[in-house]
C-alpha positions, 0 to 999 in steps of 0.5 A: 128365454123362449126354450126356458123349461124353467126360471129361477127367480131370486132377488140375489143370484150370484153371478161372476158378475156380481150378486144381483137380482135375476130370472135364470133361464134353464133348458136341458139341464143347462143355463140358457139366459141370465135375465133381469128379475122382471124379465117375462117368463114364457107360458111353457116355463115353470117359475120358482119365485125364491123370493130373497133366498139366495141363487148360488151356484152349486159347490164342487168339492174336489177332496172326498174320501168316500171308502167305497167299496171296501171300507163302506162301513165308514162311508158309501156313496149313497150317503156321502153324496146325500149329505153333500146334496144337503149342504148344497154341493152339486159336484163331488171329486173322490180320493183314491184311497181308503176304499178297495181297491184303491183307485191305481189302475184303470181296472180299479177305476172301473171297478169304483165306477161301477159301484158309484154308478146307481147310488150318486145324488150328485155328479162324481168325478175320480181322483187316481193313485200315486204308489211308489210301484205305479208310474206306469199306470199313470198314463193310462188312468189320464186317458181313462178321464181321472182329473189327477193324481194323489199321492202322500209324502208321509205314510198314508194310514192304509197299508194299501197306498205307500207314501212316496219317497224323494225319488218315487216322487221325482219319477212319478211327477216326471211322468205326469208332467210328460202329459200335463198332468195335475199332481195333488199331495199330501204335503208332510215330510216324514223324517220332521214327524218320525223325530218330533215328540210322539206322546199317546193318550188324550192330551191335544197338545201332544197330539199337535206336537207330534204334526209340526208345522215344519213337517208341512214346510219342508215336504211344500219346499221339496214339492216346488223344488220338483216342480220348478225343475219339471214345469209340472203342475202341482196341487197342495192338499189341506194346507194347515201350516201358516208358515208355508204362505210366504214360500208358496207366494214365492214360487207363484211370482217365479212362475211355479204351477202351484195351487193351494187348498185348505179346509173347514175346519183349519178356519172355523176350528182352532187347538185352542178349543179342542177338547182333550180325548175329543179326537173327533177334531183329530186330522193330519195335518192337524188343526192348528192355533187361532194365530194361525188361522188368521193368516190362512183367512188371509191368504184365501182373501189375497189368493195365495190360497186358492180354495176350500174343500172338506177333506171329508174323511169319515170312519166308524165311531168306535176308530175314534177312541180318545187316544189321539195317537191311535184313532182314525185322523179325518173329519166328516164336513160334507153337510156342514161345509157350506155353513162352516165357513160361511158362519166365519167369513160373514164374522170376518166381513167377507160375503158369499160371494167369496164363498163360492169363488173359495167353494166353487169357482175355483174347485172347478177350475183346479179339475177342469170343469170350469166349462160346465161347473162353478158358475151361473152363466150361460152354457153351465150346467144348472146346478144351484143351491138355495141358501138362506144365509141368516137363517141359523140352525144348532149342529145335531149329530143326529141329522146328518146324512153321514153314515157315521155322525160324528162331527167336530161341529156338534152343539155349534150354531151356525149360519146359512141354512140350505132351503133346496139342491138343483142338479141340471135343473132337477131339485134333488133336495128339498128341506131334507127330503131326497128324490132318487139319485140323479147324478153322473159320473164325471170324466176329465175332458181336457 
């Protein structure tokens, strides 16, 4: 510990080992020793004794739409990346669509960057775009350091990013396996939702009738048949449909590359308790019945699924008027995440240590930056959030860092209240107070 600048000293640090007290080492912004709590501290290291609060690695949050630029009256980046710092994400990945331009072309991305540049509390990394017109792009933005690429099966919501059909995603994935590339999809399939029951107005179980869960089923079917053919590696976002479990553990013991997230909100939240007209709970695919959820928790305890991430996917409030069928589908949980689905893992008898294999482990290593993120160990960056776990606070809309504050979460109690947020070393936030932006933008390396 003799380079120590600072040590972190807690009573409970998750480690990969395990949760244990421990003194951690930090030099030049990385991780340089993990110690026994009564390990000296040098003359020239700061100490910040955290008492029992909990050490915990800082969460990496792979499926973010920031709408920046273009569509910044939703969001942007100095306040997406405020509100994740909040709740104790370090790391963030950002979608390629909903901002303009989206993120298809390499000049794109430079444009994205430019404007993430000065405004990032925290590190931010880019997703690029799948279109039907741009297989031959794709290569490139690789090469420009995305970590993958997203595309839709079903119409996306924005004119600007077209879904891709059977054979546009028969190419596109040929493409992107030719140089090992990771596809990330939307996974519905359009002809189950053109023909199930469209019903407009307030009522959440037209609204549910209206994403069926065969919808999600036979588009995951149609991506392991592609996969399986190319040996491509495959990612499938916002798993909400229970059903699709069984196949997906299926097509990993035949050896295909599949990987699987769902979201906050698909565990904490169930249709049962939406409210009709509250179309602050509407995202696609949409929340789904309680019966449901139990099995998603337990397909996240024997790993079929692999993560979870928010799927942040804000808008202004006047885009969510009580008509499901017309307001914007997406839910803001960037401040909220950590908390959300801690509240229910701990009701479910799971602890924080799989929270943040769920939230930070396993979000690194689906982008590769497993050597730099998603751990306290030696030679990570130094990124940590300070949980006090039983700590619980009452959702108020108005504190949230979120340009527009609409959540589904609001008046809920949860537990897990985050004392303060460490970038490389550096506190970033502390009990709601923000230092100037600090973060960096992330490259693929592998």
């Amino acid at each position: 510990m003799s380079d120590a600048e600072l040590v972190l000293r807690s009573t409970r640090v998750i480690t990969p080992e395990g949760t244990r007290a421990a003194s951690v080492a930090v030099a030049a912004g990385r991780i340089t020793a993990v110690l026994p709590y009564e390990a000296p501290v040098p003359e020239s290291a700061r100490l910040e004794d955290l008492g029992d609060h909990v050490l915990l690695p800082g969460l990496v949050d792979t499926h973010v739409h920031v709408n920046d630029p273009g569509r910044t009256e939703w969001e942007g980046f100095w306040t997406a990346t405020r509100a994740a710092a909040a709740g104790g994400i370090t790391t963030l990945v950002d979608m390629p669509l909903n901002s303009l331009p989206p993120t298809t072309t390499v000049p794109h991305l430079r444009t994205k960057q430019r404007v993430a540049a000065d405004k990032a509390h925290i590190d931010v990394g880019f997703w690029g775009g799948a279109l039907p017109d741009n297989v031959k792009e794709l290569r490139s933005l690789h090469e420009a350091g995305v970590f993958g690429f997203k595309a839709f099966l079903s119409p996306s919501g924005v004119d600007e990013f077209p879904h891709l059909e059977r054979d546009a995603l028969a190419a596109t994935m040929a493409e992107i396996a030719a140089f090992d590339g990771l596809l990330i999809v939307h996974a519905e399939d359009p002809r189950l939702l053109a023909s199930a029951p469209q019903q407009p107005g307030p009522k959440y179980a037209d609204f549910l009738a209206s994403r069926p869960r065969d919808a999600e089923d036979t588009a995951i079917a149609q991506l392991i048949r592609e996969a399986k053919a190319l040996h491509a590696r495959v990612h499938v976002l916002h798993l909400s449909s229970s059903d699709a479990l069984p196949m997906i553990a299926r097509a990993r013991a035949e050896g295909v590359r599949i990987t699987v997230e769902t979201c906050p909100h698909y565990l904490t939240l169930t249709a049962e308790e939406v409210p009709d007209g509250a179309s602050e709970f509407k995202c696609c695919p949409p929340i789904r019945e309680a019966a449901n959820q139990d099995l998603l928790w337990q397909a996240l305890a024997d790993g079929t699924i692999d993560c979870v991430v928010t799927d942040h996917s804000p808008s202004t409030a006047d885009l969510k008027t009580d008509d499901f069928a017309t307001a914007w589908g997406g839910i803001s949980g960037l401040q909220l995440s950590l908390a959300a689905v801690w509240t229910e893992a701990r009701r479910r008898g799971h602890g924080l240590e799989d929270v943040v294999r769920w939230m930070s482990a396993r979000t690194s290593e689906l982008v590769g930056l497993d050597d730099r993120k998603g751990a306290i160990a030696v030679g990570r960056d130094a990124d940590f959030a300070v949980l006090a776990p039983d700590e619980t606070f009452t959702v108020d809309p108005v504190a949230l860092q979120h340009r527009n504050r609409v959540t589904a979460y609001a008046g809920k109690t949860l537990h897990g209240v985050v004392k303060s947020t460490w970038l490389r070393g550096q506190r970033i936030v502390v009990d709601g107070e923000f230092t100037e932006p600090k973060g960096r933008l992330l490259t693929r390396t592998n």
